[in-house]
C-alpha positions in Angstrom: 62.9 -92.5 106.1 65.3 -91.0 108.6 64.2 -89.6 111.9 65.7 -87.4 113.7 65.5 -85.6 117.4 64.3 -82.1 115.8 61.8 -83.9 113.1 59.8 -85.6 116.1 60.1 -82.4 118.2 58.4 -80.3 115.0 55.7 -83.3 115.0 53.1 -81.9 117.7 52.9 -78.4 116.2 52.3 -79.5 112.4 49.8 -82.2 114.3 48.0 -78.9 116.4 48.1 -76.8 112.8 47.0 -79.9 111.1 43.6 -80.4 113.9 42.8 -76.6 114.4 43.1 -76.3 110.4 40.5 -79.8 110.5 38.5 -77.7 113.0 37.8 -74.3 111.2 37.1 -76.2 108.4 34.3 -77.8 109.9 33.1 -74.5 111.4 32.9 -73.0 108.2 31.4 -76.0 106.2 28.8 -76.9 108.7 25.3 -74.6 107.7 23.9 -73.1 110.4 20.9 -74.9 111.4 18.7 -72.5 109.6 14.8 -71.6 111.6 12.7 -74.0 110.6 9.6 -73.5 108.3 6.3 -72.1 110.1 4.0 -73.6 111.8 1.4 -72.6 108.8 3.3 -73.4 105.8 4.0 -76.8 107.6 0.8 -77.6 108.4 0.3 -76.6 104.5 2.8 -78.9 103.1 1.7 -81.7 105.4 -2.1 -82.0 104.2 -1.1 -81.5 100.6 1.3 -84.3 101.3 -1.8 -86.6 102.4 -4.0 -85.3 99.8 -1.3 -86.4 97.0 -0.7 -90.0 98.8 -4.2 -90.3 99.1 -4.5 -89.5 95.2 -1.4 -91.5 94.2 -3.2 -94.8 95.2 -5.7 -94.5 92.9 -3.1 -93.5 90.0 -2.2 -96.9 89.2 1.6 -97.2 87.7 0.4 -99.6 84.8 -3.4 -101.0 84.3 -2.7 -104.2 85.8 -2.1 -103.4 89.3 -4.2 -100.3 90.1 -4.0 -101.5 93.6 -0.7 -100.3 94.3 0.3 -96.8 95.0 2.3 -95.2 92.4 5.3 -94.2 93.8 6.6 -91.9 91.0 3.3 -89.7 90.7 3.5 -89.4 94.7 7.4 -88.6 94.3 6.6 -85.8 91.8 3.7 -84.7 93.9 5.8 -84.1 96.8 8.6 -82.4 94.5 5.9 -80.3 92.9 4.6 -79.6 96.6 7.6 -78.6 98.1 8.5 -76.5 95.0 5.1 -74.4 95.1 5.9 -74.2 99.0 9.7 -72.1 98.5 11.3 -75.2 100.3 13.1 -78.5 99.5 13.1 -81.9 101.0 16.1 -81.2 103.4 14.8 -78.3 104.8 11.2 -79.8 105.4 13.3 -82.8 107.3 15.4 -80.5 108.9 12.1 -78.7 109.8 10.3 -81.6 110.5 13.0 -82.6 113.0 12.6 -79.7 114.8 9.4 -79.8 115.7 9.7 -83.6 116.8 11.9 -81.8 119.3 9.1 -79.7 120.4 5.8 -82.1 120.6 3.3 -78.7 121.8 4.2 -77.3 118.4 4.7 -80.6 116.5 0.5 -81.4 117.9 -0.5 -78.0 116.5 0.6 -78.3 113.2 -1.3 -81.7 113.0 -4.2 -80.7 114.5 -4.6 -77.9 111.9 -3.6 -80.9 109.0 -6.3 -82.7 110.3 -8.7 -79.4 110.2 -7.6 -79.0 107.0 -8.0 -82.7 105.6 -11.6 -82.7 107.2 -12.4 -79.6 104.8 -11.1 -81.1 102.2 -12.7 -84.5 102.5 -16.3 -82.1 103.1 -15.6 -79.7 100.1 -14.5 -83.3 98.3 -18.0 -85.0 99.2 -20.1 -82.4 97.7 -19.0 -83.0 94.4 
């Protein structure tokens, strides 16, 4: 390959185009970070997500070991979950992550899970 004085004086140019080109790329492929689901539909999604744990360790994966939690069933509980819900599991993350971020919120979405469980476990009991 031959080099000469006006091919290495054309490099930083094609070198700028070739990082702003990089650049607007990655503006335009990243997603905004989208608001994250509320407070109620979280606190929602959280306390069915402890109800179907809770249930998928008694759903034993073959009659042998009914001691272990079955993993699928809890998988297509949370699918099914998330689904009813308008949401997937990268959203809920994302939203999840968000509210780490903000521990006042975070505590009031888990206070109202464990409102919400308590009701559940009372309404459960009387049957």
């Amino acid at each position: 390959m031959i080099f000469n004085l006006h091919n290495i004086q054309t490099l930083p140019p094609a070198r700028n185009f070739i990082l702003i080109s990089f650049a607007v790329f990655l503006l335009i492929s990243c997603e905004r970070t989208s608001d994250p689901l509320p407070l109620e539909t979280m606190s929602k999604i959280l306390t069915e997500m402890y109800i179907a744990e809770s249930y998928a360790q008694y759903v034993p994966k073959d009659s042998t070991k009914s001691e272990i939690k079955n993993q699928d069933s809890l998988k297509k509980f949370i699918s099914s979950i998330l689904l009813e819900n308008k949401t997937n599991e990268i959203e809920f993350k994302q939203s999840v992550d968000w509210y780490k971020s903000r521990p006042e919120l975070f505590d009031s979405i888990y206070q109202q899970v464990l409102t919400d469980l308590s009701i559940w476990q009372t309404l459960a009991d009387r049957k």
